[in-house]
Steps between C-alpha positions, in 0.01 A plus 500: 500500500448585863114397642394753788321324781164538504523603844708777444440854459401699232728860487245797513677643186477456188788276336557798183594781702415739238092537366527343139317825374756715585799254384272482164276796448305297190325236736288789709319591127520092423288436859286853408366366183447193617316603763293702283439233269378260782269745610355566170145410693443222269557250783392590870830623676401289752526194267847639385580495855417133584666379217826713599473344830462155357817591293689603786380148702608288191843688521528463850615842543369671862580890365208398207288340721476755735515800243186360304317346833562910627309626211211283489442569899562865365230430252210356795535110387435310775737291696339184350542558144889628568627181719244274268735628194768216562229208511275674254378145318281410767437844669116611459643883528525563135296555167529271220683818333744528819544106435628516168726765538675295797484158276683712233726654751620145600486405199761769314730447810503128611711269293245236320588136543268425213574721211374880406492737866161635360309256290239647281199334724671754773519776230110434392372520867719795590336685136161430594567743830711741322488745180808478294642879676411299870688196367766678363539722867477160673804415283666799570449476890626146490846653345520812681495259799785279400716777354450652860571156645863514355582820719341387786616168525892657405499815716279428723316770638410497843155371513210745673668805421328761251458412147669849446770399692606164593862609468485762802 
């Protein structure tokens, strides 16, 4: 396996040539319903949209990161909140709610050294902000994330460009 340089350049094109959704018609209504699910206004779509962001940081993938950090500028959060997103543990910029969704975030994605990912102290905490539909959409926008983080990280789409159309 060949390591690129960190000092060299990143191609303005995507690496797929071809949009996904057009190789594989089934993945537009896949993303469609779970967008529609995530936005089911159980959980603040701005609270979706932090912990998207958080999901894209933990997968180190820019096209994420700057897709989700897009929408919540979009969506009036303030400059704070989005850079605060990657230290969010000792950030004063969010609400115990906002806090729990990012502890679960990093919890479902980050490999545990000490046993279970989400422990049911985590689980407890994160129920005491949520109703069981919010929990369940937090779940849901956790895994919409990381099946999105598959594409992105293989094809990579060129970061910046519309969410419509990162393949133009």
């Amino acid at each position: 396996m060949t390591i690129r340089p960190i000092t060299a350049e990143v191609p303005p094109r995507p690496r797929m040539t071809e949009d996904p959704t057009q190789l594989v018609p089934e993945l537009a209504e896949v993303s469609a319903a779970l967008f529609k699910a995530t936005g089911n206004h159980s959980v603040p779509r701005s609270t979706i949209s932090l912990v998207q962001l958080r999901a894209g940081q933990l997968a180190g993938n820019t096209y994420l990161t700057v897709l989700h950090t897009g929408f919540l500028r979009k969506a009036g959060e303030s400059e704070d909140r989005i850079t605060s997103v990657a230290s969010w543990q000792d950030s004063p910029h969010f609400t115990p709610a906002e806090r729990a969704a990012l502890a679960l975030v990093d919890a479902a994605l980050l490999p545990s050294p000490h046993g279970e990912r989400v422990p049911d102290a985590l689980y407890a905490e994160v129920a005491g902000h949520y109703e069981e539909k919010a929990l369940a959409t937090l779940m849901i926008a956790i895994g919409q994330v990381n099946f999105f983080t598959a594409i992105a990280v293989i094809a990579k789409p060129v970061p910046g460009r519309a969410f419509t159309d990162p393949w133009a």
